[in-house]
N, C-alpha and C positions, 0 to 999 in steps of 0.2 A: 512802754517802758519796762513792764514786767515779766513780758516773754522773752525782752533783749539781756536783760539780767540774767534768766533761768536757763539761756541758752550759752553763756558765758563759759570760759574755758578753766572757770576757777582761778589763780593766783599766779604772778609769778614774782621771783624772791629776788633780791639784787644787793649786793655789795661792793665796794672800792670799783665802782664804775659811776663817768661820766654817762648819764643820759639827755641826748643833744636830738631836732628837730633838723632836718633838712628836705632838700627837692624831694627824696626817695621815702620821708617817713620818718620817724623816732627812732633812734639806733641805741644802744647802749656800748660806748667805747672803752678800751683801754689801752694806753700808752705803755711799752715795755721801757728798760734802760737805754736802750738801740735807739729809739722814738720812733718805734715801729706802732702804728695805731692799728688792733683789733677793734673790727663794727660788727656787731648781730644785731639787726633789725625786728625790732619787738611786733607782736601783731597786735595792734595797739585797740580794736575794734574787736577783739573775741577777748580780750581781759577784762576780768569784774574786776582784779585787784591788783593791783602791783605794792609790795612791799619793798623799802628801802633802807635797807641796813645800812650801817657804818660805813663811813666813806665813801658814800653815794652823794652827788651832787645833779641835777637838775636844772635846763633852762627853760626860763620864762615857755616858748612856744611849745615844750614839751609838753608842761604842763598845761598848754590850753590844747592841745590833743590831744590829748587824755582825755580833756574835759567833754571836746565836742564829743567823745565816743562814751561818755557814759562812765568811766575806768574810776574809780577808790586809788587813790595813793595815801597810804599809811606805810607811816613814817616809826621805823622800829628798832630794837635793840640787836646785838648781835644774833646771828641765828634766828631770826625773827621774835626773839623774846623781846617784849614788852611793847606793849601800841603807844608811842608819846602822841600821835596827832593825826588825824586824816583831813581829804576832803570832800567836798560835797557842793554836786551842782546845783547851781542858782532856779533851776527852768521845773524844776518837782512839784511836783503839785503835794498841798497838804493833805490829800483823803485819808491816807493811812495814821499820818500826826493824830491829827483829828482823832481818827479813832482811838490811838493808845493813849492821847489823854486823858478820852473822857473814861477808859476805862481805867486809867491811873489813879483817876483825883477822886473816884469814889472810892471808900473801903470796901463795900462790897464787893464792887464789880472787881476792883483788884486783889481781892480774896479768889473770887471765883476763878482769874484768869490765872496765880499761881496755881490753885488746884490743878487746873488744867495741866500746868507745865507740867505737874507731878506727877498725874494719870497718867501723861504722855510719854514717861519714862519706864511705864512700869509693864511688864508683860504676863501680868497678872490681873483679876480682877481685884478692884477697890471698894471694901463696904461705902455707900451712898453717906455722905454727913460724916465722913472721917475727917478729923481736926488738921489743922494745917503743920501743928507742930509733930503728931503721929504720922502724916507722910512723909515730912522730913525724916524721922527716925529708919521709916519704910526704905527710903533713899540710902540713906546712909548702910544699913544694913547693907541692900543689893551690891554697891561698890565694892563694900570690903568681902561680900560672897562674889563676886567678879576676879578680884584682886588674886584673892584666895586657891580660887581653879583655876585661873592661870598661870599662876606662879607656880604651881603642882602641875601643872600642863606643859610646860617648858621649862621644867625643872631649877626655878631660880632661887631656890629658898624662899627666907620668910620676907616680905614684900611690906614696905612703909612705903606710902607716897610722902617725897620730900621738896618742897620746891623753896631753894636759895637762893638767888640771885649773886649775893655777895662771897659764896662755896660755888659758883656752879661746876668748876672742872674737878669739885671734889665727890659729887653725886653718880649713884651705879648710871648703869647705861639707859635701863627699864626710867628712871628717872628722866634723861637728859631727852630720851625719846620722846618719853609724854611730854615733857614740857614745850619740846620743841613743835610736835605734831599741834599740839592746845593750842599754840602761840597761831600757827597757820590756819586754825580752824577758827581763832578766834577775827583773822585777818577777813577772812569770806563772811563769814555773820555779820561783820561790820560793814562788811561793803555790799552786803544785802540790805541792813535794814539802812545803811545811807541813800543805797539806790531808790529806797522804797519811798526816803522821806520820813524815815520814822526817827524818832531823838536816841542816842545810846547810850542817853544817860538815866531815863528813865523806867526803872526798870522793875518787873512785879514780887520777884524771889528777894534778887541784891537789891541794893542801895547803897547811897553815898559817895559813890565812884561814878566817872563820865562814860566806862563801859558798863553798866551793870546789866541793861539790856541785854548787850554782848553777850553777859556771862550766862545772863538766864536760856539764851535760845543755844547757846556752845553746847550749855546741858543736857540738850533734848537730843544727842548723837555724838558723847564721847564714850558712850558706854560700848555702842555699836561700833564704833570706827577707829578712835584716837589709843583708847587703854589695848584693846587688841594689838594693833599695830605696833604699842611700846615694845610690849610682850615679845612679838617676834624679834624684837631687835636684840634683844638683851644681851646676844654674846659679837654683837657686830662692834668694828673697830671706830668709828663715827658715825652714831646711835644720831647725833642731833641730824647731820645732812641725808642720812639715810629715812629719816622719819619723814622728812621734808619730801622727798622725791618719790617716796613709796605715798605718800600720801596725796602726794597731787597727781600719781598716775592712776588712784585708784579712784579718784571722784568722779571720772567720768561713769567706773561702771556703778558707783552709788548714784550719779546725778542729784547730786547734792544740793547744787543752788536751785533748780528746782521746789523741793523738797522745806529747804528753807524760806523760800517766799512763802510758797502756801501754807506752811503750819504756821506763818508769823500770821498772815492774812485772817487761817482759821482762828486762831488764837485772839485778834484783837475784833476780829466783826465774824463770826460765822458766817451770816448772811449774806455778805458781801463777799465772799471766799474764791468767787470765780474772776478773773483778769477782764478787763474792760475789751470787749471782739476786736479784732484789730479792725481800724476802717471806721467804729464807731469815737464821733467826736463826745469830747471831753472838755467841759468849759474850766479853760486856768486859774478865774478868778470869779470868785461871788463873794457878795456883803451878807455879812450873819444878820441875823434877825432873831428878837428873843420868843416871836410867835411862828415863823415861819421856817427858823433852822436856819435859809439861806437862800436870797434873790439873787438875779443875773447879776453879773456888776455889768458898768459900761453903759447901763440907762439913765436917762434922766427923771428922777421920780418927782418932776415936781407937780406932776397931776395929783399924789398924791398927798397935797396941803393947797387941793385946787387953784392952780392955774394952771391954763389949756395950755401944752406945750404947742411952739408954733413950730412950721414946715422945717423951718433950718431956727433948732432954740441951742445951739452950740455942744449940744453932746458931745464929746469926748467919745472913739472908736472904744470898742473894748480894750482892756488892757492887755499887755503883753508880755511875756518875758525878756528881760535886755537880750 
């Protein structure tokens, strides 16, 4: 599952179009005044993510081709501003959950794993037992020295990051950029850690929101990729679709989704940080145990409260995913 993701062609964006199934594949249509129907056929097997803006509609079989291939459908605002909902396949297996609970539900370890994000942002070194709240600070500085030479870089004056919702068509362009590029960035992170099985709402930096996840791993590469990008657009005439198309031509040469499995991987188990060999099985389901961690499922334990199971004692196959 996690080479098929990191191999993935990143995202693609869609509005006031039907997306309908047929003999040939998933097409996305549109009908002109004439009732002339335009089709382009999505490659629906190389997408992590498809985003569905305003005026997009969707049938049933579409959506279960998506599914078979693995694909994130989030459901978003115009321009891909705002995530309302995504989804996620049934057939995942929990390893990676697992992991980011137990590393949630301690303080510690969820101390230790924000640090992490922080160091991960920083291309400097960081004194050992530096407080959570002075890397925050450390963070914040860096942005606004980013902000700062760039905006002196491409001569835009003095540079406020602003994000409205309820003004957007009243925001510079450097604005409508970021938010737009953010908005796509934050589409692939979610359709990573869905792919992965991880929760998007539990998250080690944010809280209280069903992306905070999202937001914390968006942060570990918009210093490098998104605020850049804004920057260049600043005197472009449609800052939002320009962010969008510069940004998804350029993931290939970051290989992004990549990049994003593994720091999530390293970030919630180190030691488990390498992808299961391909060829090497993977059991779907086991029963926790509060001494053992976790037994096969799919056996029958009744030898252990002694009696001898017999030749045929009705086991039940291992389980499966529908």
């Amino acid at each position: 599952m996690l080479p098929r993701v990191g191999d993935s062609l990143s995202f693609l964006y869609a509005d006031v179009v039907r997306i309908v199934q047929d003999d040939s594949g998933v097409s996305a249509e549109t009908t002109d005044a004439s009732g002339e129907t335009t089709r382009v056929y999505l490659p629906t097997a190389a997408l992590s993510c498809v985003l569905l803006g305003p005026g997009t509609s969707i049938t049933q079989p579409a959506m279960a081709a998506f599914a078979r291939h693995g694909t994130t459908l989030v459901c978003t605002g115009s321009g891909g501003v705002r995530s309302y909902s995504a989804t996620a396949a049934d057939s995942l297996t929990t390893r990676w959950l697992e992991h980011q609970v137990h590393q949630w539900s301690d303080p510690e370890r969820r101390l230790a794993v924000a640090r992490a994000m922080y160091l991960h942002r920083f291309d400097m070194p960081v004194p050992e037992g530096t407080p959570l709240n002075t890397l925050r600070g450390l963070e914040g500085q860096r942005v606004k020295a980013l902000y700062k030479h760039l905006a002196r870089q491409y001569r835009v004056g003095r540079f406020t990051r602003n994000y409205d919702p309820d003004a957007w068509d009243d925001q510079d362009p450097v604005n409508l950029a970021l938010s737009s590029a953010n908005q796509c960035l934050y589409g692939i992170v979610h359709a990573a850690l869905v792919a992965m099985g991880c929760s998007t709402a539990l998250g080690f930096v944010h809280q209280g929101k069903q992306h905070a996840m999202v937001y914390d791993i968006a942060d570990l590469y918009k210093a490098e990729l998104t605020i850049p990008l804004a920057f260049s657009l600043h005197d472009s005439p449609k800052p939002e679709a320009m962010a969008r198309r510069s940004f998804r031509e350029e993931l290939r040469l970051y290989r992004l989704l990549p990049r994003i499995v593994g720091d999530i991987q390293r970030l919630l188990a180190p030691q488990e940080a390498e992808p299961v060999p391909e060829g090497e099985s993977v059991p779907l389901v086991e029963l926790w145990d509060p001494e053992g961690g976790a037994v096969p499922g799919g056996v029958n334990y009744a030898r252990d409260v002694g009696d001898e199971p017999s030749a045929d004692d009705g086991t039940d196959p291992p389980a499966t995913p529908f």
